[in-house]
VOGU-492624 format. One line per 2 residues: their letters; for each residue z negated, y, x of C-alpha. Coordinates in pm, 1 decimal. Last residue first. Layout:
# residues N
a> Z Y X  ...
END
This chain:
# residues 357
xx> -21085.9 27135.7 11595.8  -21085.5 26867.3 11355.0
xx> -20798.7 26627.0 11390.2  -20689.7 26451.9 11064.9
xx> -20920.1 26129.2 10960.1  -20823.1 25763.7 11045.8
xx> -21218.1 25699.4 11100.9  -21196.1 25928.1 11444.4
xx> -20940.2 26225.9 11566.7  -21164.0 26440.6 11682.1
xx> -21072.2 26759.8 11873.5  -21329.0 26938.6 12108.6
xx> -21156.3 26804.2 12408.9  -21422.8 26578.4 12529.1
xx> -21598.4 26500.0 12252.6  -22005.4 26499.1 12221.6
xx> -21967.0 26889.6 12092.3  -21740.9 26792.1 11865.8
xx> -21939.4 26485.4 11750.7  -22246.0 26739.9 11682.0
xx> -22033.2 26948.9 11484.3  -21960.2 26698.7 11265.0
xx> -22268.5 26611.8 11194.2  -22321.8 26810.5 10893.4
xx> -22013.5 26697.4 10733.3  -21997.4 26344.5 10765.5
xx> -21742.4 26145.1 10960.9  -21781.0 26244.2 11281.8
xx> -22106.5 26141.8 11313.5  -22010.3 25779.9 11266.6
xx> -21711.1 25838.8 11536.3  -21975.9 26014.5 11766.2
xx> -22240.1 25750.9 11731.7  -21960.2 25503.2 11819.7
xx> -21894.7 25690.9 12105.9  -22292.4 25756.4 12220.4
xx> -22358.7 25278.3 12176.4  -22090.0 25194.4 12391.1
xx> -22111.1 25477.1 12681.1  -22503.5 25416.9 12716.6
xx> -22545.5 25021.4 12688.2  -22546.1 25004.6 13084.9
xx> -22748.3 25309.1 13188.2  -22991.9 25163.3 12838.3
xx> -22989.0 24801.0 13028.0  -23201.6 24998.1 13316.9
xx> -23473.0 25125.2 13096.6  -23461.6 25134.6 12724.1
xx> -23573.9 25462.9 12593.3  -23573.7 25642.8 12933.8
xx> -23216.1 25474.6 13020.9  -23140.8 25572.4 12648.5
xx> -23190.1 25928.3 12700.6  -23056.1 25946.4 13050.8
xx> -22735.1 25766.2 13033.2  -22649.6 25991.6 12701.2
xx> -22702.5 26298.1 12888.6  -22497.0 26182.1 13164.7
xx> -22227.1 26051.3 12927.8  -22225.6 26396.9 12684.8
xx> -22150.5 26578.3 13037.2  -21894.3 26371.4 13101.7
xx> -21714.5 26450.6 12764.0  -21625.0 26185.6 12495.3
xx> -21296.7 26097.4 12396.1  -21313.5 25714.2 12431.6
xx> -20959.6 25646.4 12428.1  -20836.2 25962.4 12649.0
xx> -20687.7 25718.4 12897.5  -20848.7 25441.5 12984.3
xx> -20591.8 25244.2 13158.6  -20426.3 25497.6 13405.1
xx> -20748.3 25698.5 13415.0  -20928.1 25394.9 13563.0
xx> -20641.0 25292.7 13774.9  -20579.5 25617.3 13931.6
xx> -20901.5 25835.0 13962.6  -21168.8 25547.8 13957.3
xx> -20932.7 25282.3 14120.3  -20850.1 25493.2 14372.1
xx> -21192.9 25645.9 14466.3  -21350.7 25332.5 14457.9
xx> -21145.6 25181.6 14697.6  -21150.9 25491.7 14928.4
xx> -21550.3 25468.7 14918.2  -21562.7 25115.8 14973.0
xx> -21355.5 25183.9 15311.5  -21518.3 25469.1 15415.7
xx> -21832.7 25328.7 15404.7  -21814.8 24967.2 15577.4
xx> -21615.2 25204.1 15826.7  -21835.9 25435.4 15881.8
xx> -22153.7 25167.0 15900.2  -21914.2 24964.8 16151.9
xx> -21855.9 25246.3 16430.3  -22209.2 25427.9 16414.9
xx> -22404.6 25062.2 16470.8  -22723.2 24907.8 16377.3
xx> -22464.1 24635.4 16273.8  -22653.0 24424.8 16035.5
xx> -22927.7 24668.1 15898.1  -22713.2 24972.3 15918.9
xx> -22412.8 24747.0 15741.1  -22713.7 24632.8 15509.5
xx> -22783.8 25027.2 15394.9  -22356.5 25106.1 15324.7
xx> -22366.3 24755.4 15143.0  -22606.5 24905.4 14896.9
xx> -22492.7 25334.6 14929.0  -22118.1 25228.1 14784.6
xx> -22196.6 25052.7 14470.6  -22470.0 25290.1 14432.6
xx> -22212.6 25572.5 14404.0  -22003.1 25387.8 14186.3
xx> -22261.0 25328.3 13938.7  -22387.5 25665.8 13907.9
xx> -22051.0 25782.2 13792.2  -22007.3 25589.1 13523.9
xx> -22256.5 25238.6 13476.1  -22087.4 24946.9 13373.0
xx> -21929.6 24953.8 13744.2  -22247.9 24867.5 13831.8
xx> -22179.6 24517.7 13762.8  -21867.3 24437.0 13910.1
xx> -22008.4 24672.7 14255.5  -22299.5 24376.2 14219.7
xx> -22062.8 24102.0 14184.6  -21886.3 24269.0 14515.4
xx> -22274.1 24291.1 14711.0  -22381.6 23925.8 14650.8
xx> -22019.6 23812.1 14774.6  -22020.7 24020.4 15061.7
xx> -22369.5 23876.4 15175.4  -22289.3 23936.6 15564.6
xx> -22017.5 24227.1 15649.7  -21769.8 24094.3 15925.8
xx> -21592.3 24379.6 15860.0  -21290.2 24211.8 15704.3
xx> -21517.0 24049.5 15435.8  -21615.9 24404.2 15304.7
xx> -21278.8 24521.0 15263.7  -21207.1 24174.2 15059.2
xx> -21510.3 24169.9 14891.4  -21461.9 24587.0 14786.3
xx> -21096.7 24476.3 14652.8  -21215.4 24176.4 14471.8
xx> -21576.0 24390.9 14326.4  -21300.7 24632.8 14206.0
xx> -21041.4 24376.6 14032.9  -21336.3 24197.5 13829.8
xx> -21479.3 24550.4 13749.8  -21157.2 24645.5 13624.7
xx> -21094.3 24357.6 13374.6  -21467.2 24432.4 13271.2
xx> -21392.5 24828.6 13217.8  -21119.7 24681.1 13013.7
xx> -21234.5 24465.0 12802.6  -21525.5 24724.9 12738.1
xx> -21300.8 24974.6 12663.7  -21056.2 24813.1 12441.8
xx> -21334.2 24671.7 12253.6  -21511.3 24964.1 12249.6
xx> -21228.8 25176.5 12093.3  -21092.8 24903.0 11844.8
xx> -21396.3 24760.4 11727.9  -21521.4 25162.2 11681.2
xx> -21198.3 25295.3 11462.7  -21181.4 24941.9 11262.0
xx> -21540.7 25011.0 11202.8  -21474.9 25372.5 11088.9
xx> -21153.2 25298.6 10881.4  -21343.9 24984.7 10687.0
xx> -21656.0 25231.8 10589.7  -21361.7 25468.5 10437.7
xx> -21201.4 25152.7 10312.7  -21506.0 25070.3 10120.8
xx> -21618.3 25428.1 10027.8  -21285.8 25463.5 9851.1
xx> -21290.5 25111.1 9672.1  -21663.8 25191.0 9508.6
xx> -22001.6 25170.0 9609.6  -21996.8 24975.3 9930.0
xx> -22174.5 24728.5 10056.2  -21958.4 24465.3 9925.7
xx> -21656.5 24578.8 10121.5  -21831.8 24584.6 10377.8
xx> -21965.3 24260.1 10337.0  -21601.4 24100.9 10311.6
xx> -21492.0 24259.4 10612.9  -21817.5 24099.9 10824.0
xx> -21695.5 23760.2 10676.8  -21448.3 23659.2 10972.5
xx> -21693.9 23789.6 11235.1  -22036.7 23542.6 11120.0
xx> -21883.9 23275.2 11340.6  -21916.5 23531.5 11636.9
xx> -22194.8 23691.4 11529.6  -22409.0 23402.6 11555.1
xx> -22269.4 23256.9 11919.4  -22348.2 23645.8 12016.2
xx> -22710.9 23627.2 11926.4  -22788.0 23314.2 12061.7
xx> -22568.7 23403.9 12415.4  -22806.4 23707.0 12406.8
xx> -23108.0 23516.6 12353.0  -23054.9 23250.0 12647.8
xx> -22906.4 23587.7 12848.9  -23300.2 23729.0 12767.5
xx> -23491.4 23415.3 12843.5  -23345.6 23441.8 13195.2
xx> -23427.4 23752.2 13212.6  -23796.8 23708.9 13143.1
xx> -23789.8 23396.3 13361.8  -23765.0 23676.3 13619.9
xx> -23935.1 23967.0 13538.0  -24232.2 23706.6 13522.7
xx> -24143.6 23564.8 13867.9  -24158.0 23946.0 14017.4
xx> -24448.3 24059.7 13784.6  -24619.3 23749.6 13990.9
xx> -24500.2 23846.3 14319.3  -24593.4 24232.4 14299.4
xx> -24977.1 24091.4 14197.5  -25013.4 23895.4 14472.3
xx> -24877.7 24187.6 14741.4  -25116.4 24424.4 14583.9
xx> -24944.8 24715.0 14727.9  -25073.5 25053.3 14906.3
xx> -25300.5 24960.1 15163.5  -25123.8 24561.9 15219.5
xx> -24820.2 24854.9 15304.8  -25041.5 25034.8 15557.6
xx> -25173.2 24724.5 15716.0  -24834.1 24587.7 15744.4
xx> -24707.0 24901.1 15880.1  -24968.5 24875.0 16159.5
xx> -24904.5 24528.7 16251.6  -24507.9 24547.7 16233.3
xx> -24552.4 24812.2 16495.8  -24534.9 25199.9 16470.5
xx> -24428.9 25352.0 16753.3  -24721.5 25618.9 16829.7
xx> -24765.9 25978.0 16937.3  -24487.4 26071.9 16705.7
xx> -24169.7 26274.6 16935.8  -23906.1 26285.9 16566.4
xx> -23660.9 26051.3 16757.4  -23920.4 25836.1 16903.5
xx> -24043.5 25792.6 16578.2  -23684.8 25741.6 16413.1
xx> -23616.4 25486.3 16671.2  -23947.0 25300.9 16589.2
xx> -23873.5 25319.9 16223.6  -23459.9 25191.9 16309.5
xx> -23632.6 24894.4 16560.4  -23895.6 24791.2 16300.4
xx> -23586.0 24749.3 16047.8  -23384.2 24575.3 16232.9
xx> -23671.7 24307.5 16315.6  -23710.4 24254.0 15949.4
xx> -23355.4 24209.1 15897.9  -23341.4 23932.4 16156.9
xx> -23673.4 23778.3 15964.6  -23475.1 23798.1 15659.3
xx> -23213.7 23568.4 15766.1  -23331.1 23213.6 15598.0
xx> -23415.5 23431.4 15296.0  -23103.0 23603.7 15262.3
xx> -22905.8 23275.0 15305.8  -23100.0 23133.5 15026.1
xx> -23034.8 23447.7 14794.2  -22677.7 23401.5 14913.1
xx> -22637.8 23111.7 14751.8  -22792.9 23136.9 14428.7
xx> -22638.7 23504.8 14357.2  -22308.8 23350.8 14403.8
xx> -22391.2 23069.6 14142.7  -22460.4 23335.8 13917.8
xx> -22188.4 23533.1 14007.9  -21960.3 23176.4 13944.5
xx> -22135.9 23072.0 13589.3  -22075.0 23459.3 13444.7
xx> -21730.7 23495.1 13572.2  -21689.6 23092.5 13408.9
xx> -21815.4 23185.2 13070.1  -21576.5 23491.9 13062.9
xx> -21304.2 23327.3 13137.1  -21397.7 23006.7 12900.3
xx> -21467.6 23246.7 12600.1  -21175.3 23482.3 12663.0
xx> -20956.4 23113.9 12655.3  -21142.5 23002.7 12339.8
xx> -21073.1 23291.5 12138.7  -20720.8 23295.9 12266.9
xx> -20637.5 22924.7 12113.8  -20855.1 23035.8 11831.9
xx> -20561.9 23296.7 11788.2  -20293.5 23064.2 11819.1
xx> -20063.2 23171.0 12125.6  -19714.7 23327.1 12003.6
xx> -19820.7 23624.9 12046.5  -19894.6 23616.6 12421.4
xx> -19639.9 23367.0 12554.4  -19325.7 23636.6 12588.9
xx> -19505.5 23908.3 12736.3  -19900.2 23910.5 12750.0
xx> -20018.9 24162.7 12455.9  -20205.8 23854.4 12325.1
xx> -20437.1 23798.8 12612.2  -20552.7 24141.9 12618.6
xx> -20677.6 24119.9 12208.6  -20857.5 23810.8 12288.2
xx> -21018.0 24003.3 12581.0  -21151.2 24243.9 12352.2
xx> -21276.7 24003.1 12104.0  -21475.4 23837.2 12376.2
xx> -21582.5 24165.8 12532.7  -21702.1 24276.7 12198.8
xx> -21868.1 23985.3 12116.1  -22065.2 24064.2 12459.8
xx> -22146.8 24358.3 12362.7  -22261.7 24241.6 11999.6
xx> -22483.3 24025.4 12218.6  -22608.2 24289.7 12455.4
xx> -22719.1 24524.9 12117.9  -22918.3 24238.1 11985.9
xx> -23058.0 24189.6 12350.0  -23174.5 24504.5 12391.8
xx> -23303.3 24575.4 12046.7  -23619.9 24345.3 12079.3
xx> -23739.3 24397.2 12397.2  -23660.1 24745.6 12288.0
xx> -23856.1 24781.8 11944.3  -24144.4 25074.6 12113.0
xx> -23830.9 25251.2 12240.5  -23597.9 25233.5 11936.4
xx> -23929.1 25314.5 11686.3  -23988.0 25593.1 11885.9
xx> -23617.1 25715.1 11890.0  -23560.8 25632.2 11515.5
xx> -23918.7 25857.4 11439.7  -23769.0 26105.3 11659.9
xx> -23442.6 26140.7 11501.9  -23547.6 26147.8 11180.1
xx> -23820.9 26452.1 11218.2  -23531.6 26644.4 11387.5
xx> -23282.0 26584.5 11027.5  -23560.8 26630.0 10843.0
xx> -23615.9 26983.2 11047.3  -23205.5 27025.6 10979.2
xx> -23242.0 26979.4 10583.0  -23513.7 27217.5 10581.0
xx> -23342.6 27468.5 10764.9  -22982.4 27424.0 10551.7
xx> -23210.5 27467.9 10244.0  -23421.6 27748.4 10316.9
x> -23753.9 27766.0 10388.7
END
């Protein structure tokens, strides 16, 4: 066996022993990796605030620190309060929804010439067939005081890291073996704080102005639950490509169940889709740019491996955790390759280092 094949076997072996240890270890990773995020945002947001003309730089820095704190404190305090209110207001019209729902299934039957309409009765019986309702309503309450120990965790994690920022330098430099390893770690962290802070800070700033524009279109219609739906566009606009298309297909379903009618469900549609289209080929572009250099293919690979390794948080962790894999890959010989095929253009310009074509 020769060297370059034994060294890419150990190289196999490695990955699959950090991927089982990554999936088995994600109720712990998760929300280690969703409080640097959230630092991220923070220090992201700092760095927003002080390219604002005129007042920006001359704000004190833990003047800014507290002001991305407080904005992003308050997002989080009014979805959740969002959330709060028009759960209540879906329960009190669920019944309504219920009904629309028997009439679309019975239209469909008729449509498709069954024997039978099926009634609430008979679907019922079906579903009690399939489901065991009691034990569907206890994973739901333990899903959910399991996420709301999670954001307790995550807020732990990031208040840490946080006060623990200002000596991270000093560690590095520690770590390393000598000055040239030191500012080569140094370039490469510098090269990842700046890339996924920038685009984290701004995919938030852009979710904020998306779930506006798709409230406002939504609100127009006469759509109920706008609010729940826009946080929810904000959210999923995390997620690339897939995101935006279930952004769309949500309120698109509760205009049939509201409206039951041709007119309304296009436009609910149409509308969301034209918003998304402009701010995801205008905007987006506009304020992106090539920062993250990484191809779409490598993203929809990347949002299924770590959405099988970690679920639904791994479509949202996907983009921040494969580009700085690709700038830590980029800097060593034998993965190089690897972070060109990950790139977008095939050049790398990562850790400070020429471009490798």
């Amino acid at each position: 066996m020769t060297d370059r094949l034994q060294a890419s076997v150990s190289v196999v072996v490695l990955l699959l022993i950090v991927g089982w240890v990554l999936y088995i270890g994600r109720t712990v990773f998760v929300p280690i990796v969703f409080g640097v995020i959230v630092v991220y945002v923070i220090v992201g947001f700092t760095r927003l605030l002080e390219r604002i003309p005129v007042v920006g730089a001359r704000l004190p820095i833990q003047l800014r620190y507290a002001l991305s704190v407080f904005l992003i404190a308050a997002g989080i305090f009014l979805a959740i309060d969002m959330l709060v209110a028009n759960y209540d207001g879906l329960v009190a019209l669920a019944p309504r929804y219920q009904e629309s729902i028997l009439s679309l299934i019975q239209k469909a039957a008729a449509l498709l010439q069954l024997e039978a309409e099926p009634t609430w009765d008979s679907l019922r019986r079906d579903m009690l067939a399939q489901f065991n309702i009691q034990a569907l309503v206890a994973s739901m309450l333990a899903s959910l005081s399991s996420v709301i120990v999670n954001i307790f965790v995550v807020v732990l994690y990031a208040s840490f890291l946080l006060v623990e920022q200002r000596t991270f330098g000093e560690k590095l430099a520690n770590m390393a073996a000598n000055s040239s390893n030191a500012a080569r770690i140094k370039s490469v962290v510098i090269d990842i704080n700046r890339r996924i802070g920038a685009y984290l800070a701004l995919k938030t700033l852009l979710g904020v102005v998306l779930g506006g524009l798709c409230w406002g279109a939504m609100l127009s219609v006469g759509l109920e639950f706008s609010g729940l739906w826009a946080v929810l566009t904000a959210l999923l606009n995390y997620v690339p490509y897939i995101g935006s298309v279930l952004a769309i297909i949500f309120p698109g379903l509760m205009s049939v169940l509201q409206f039951g009618q041709v007119n309304e469900v296009l436009i609910v549609l149409l509308s969301l889709t034209i918003i998304h289209f402009v701010i995801g080929n205008i905007l987006d572009p506009y304020l992106m740019g090539n920062s993250l250099n990484l191809s779409p293919f490598a993203i929809l690979a990347s949002m299924a491996i770590w959405s099988a390794l970690w679920g639904v948080p791994g479509a949202f962790l996907a983009v921040p955790i494969t580009v700085s894999v690709t700038i830590i890959f980029s800097e060593f010989e034998m993965t190089r390759p690897v972070a060109v095929l990950l790139s977008k253009n095939g050049r790398l310009t990562y850790g400070g280092s020429s471009p490798v074509a």
